[in-house]
MIDOSE-1310 file (N, C-alpha, C; in nm, 2 decimals, decimal comma, always signed):
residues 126
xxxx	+16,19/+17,18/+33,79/+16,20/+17,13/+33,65/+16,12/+16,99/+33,65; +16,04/+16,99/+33,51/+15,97/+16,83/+33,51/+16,04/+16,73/+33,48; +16,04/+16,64/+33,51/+16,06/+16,49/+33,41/+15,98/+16,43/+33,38; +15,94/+16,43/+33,22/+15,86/+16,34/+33,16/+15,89/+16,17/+33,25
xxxx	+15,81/+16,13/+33,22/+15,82/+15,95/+33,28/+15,89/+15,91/+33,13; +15,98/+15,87/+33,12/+16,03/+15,76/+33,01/+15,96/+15,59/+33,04; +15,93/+15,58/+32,92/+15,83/+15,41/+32,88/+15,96/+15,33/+32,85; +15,95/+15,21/+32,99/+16,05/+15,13/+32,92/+15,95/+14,98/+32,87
xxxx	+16,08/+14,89/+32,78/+16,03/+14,83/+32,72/+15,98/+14,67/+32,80; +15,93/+14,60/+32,75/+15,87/+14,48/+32,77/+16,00/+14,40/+32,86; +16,06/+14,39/+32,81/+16,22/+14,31/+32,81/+16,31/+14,39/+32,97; +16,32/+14,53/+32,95/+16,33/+14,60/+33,02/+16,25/+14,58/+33,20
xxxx	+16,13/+14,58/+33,17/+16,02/+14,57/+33,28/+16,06/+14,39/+33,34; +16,08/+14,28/+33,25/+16,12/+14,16/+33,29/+16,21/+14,16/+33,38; +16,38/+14,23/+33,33/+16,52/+14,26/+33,34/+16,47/+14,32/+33,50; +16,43/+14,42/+33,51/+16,42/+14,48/+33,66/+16,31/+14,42/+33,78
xxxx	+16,24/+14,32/+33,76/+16,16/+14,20/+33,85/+16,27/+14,12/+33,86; +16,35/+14,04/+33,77/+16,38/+13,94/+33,81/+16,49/+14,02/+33,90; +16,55/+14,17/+33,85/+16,65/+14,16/+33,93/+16,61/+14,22/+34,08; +16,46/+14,24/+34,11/+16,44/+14,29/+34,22/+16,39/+14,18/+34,31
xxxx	+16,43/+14,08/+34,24/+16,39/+13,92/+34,33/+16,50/+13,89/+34,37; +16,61/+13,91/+34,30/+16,74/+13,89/+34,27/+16,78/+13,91/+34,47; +16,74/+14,08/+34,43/+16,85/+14,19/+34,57/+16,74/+14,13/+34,65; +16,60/+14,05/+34,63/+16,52/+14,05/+34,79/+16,59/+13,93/+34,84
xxxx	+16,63/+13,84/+34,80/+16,66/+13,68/+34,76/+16,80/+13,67/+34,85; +16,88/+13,74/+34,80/+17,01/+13,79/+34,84/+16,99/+13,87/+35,02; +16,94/+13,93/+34,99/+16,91/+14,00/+35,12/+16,86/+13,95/+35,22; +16,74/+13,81/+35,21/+16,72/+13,74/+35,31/+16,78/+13,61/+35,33
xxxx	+16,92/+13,57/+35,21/+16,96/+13,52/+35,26/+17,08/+13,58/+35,34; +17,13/+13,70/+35,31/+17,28/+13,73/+35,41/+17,19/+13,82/+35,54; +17,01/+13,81/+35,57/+16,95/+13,86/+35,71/+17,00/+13,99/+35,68; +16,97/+14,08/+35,59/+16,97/+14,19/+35,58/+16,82/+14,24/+35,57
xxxx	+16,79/+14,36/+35,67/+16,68/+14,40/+35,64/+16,65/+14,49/+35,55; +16,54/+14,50/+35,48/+16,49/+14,67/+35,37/+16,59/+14,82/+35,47; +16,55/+14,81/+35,57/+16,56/+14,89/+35,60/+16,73/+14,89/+35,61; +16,83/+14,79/+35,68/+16,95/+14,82/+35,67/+16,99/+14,83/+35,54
xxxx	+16,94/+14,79/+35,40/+16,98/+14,81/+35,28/+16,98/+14,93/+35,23; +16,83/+15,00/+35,25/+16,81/+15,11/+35,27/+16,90/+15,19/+35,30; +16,96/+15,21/+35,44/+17,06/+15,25/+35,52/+17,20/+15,31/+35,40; +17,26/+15,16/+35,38/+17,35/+15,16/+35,29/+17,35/+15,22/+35,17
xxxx	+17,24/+15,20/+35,10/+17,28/+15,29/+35,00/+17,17/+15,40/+35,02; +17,11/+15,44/+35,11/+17,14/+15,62/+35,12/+17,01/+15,62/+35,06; +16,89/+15,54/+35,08/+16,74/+15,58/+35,02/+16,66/+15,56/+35,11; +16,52/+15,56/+35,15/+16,43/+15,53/+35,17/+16,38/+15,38/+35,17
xxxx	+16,33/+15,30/+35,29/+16,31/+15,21/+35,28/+16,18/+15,13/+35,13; +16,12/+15,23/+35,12/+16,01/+15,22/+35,02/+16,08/+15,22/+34,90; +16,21/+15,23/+34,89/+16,27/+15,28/+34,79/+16,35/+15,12/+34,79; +16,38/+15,11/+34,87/+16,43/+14,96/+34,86/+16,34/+14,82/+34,83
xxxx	+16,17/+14,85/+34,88/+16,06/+14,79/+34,87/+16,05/+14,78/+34,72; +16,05/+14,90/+34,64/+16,00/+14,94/+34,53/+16,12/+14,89/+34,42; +16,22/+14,93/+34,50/+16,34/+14,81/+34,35/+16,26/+14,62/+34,38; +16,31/+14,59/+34,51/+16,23/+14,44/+34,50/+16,16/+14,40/+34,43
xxxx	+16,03/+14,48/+34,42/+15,90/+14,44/+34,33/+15,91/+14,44/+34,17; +16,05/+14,56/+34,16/+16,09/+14,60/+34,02/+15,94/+14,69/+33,97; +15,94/+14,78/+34,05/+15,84/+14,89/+34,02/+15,92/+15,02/+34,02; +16,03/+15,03/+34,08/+16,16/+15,13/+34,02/+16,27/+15,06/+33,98
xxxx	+16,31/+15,18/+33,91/+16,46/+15,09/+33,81/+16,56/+15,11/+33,94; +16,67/+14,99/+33,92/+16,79/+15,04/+34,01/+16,92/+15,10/+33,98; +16,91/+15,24/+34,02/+17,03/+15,31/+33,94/+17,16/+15,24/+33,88; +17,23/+15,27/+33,83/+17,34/+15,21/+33,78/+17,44/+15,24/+33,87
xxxx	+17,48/+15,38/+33,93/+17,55/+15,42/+34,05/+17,55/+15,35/+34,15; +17,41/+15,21/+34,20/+17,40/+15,18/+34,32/+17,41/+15,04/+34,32; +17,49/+15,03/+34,16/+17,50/+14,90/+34,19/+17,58/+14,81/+34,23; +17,70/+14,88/+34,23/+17,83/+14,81/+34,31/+17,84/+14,85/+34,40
xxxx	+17,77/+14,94/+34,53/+17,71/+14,95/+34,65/+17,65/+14,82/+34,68; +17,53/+14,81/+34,60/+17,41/+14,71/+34,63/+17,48/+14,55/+34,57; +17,56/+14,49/+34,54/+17,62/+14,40/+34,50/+17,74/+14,38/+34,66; +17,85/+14,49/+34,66/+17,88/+14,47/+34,77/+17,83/+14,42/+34,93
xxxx	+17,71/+14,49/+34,92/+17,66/+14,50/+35,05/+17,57/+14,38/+35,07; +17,53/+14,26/+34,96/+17,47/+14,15/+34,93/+17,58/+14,02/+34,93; +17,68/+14,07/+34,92/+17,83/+14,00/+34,91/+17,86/+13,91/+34,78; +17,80/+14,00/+34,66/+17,81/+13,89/+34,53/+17,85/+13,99/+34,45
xxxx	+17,87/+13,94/+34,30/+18,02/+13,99/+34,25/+17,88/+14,08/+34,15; +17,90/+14,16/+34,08/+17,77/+14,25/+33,99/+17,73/+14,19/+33,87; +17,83/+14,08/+33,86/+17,74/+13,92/+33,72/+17,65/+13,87/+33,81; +17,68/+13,82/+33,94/+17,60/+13,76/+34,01/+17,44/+13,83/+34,03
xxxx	+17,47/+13,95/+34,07/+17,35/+14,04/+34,08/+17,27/+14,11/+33,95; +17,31/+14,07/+33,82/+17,29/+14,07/+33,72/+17,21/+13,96/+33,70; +17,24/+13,88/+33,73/+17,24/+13,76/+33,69/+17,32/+13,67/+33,60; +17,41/+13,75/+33,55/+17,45/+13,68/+33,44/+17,59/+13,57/+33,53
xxxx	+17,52/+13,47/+33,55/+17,64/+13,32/+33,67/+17,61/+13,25/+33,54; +17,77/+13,21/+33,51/+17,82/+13,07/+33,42/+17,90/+12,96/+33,49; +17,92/+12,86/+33,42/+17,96/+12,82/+33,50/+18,08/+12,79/+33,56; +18,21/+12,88/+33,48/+18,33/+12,93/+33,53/+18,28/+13,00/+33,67
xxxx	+18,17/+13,12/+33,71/+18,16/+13,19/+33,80/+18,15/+13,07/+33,91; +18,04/+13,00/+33,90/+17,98/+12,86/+33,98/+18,12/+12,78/+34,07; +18,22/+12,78/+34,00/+18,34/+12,70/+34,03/+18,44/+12,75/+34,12; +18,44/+12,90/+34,08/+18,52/+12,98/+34,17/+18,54/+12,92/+34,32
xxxx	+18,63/+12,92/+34,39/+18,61/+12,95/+34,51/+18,68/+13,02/+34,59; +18,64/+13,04/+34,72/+18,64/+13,14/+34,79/+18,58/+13,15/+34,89; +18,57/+13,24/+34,95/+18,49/+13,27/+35,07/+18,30/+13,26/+35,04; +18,21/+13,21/+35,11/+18,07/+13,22/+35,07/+18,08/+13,34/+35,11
xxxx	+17,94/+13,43/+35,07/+17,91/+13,57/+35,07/+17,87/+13,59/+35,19; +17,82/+13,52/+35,27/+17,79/+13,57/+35,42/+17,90/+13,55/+35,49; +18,04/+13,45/+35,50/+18,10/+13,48/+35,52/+18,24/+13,59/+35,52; +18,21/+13,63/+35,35/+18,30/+13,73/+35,35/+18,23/+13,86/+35,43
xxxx	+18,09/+13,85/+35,40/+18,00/+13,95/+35,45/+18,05/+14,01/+35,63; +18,03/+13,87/+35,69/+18,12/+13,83/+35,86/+18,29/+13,93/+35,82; +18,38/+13,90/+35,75/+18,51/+13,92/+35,77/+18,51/+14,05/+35,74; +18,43/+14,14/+35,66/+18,41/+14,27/+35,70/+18,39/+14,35/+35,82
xxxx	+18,28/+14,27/+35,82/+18,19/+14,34/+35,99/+18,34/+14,35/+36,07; +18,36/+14,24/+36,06/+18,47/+14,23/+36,18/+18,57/+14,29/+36,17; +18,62/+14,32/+36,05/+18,72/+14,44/+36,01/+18,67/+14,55/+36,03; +18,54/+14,61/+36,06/+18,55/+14,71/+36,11/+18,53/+14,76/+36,28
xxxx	+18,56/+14,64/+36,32/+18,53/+14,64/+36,50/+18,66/+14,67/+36,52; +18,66/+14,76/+36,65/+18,79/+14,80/+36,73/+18,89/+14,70/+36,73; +19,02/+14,71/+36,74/+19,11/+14,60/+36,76/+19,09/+14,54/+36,87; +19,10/+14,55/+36,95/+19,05/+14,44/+37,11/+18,94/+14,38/+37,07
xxxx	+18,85/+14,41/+36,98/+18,69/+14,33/+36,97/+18,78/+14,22/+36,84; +18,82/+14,28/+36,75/+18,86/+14,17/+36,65/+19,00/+14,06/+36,74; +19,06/+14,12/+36,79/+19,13/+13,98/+36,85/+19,07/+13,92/+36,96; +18,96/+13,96/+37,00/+18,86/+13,85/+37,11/+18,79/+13,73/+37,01
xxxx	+18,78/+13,83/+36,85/+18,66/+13,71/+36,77/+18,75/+13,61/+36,70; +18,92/+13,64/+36,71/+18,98/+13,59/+36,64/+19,03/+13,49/+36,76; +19,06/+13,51/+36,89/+19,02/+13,38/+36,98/+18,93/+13,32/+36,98; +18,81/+13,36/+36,97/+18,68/+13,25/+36,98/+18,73/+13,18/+36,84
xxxx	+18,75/+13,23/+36,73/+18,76/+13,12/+36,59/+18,84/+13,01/+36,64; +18,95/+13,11/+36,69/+19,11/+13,01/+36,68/+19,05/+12,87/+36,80; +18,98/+12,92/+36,86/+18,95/+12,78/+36,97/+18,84/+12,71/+36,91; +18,75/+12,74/+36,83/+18,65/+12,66/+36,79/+18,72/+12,59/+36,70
xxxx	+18,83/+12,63/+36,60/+18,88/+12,52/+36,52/+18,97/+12,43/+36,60; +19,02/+12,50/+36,71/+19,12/+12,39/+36,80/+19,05/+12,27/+36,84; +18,95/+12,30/+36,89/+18,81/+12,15/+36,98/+18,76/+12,09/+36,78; +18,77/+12,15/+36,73/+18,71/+12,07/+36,59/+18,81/+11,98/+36,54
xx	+18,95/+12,00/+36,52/+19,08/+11,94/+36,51/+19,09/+11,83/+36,59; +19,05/+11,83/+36,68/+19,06/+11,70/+36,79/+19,00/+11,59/+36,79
């Protein structure tokens, strides 16, 4: 079966650059590569190249994937940050990003990393 190309608009074409600066921006700051983004949500690296540039649209299904996996809330990755969002606090996103990873390491690996924390804050305290 064909699919005609659908023409999107002026405003539209703006909306998907800025947001493909957005997820590259994001991505090199939490050291994620195309290709591990790729990975995650289940495309082709070129496919992850091609949202960046905002030369493909980014599905709507991939976006609370692609917001997770960047460690920012889907206003943030929208763009739409006010400045209630700004104030929030919490964990930074590469940090929450870290408290995952680690949640998914075997239990003997997470209580070795939770010794190294616990001692680095102990020599910091002092």
């Amino acid at each position: 079966m064909e699919h005609a190309a659908v023409a999107i608009s002026q405003d539209e074409r703006t909306f998907f650059i800025a947001l493909g600066e957005r997820i590259s921006r994001l991505r090199k700051e939490n050291h994620i590569t195309q290709v591990q983004l790729a990975e995650t949500l289940d495309v082709a690296q070129s496919t992850v190249n091609a949202y960046e540039s905002g030369q493909r649209r980014v599905p709507v299904s991939a976006l609370p994937v692609l917001a997770k996996a960047l460690g920012v809330s889907l206003d943030e990755l929208l763009g739409e940050t006010n400045a209630a969002a700004a104030r929030k606090r919490g964990p930074s996103p590469k940090l929450q990003q870290h408290m995952e990873r680690i949640s998914r390491l075997p239990e003997p690996q997470q209580r070795f990393v939770l010794q190294v924390i616990e001692s680095v804050l102990a020599q910091a305290s002092r």
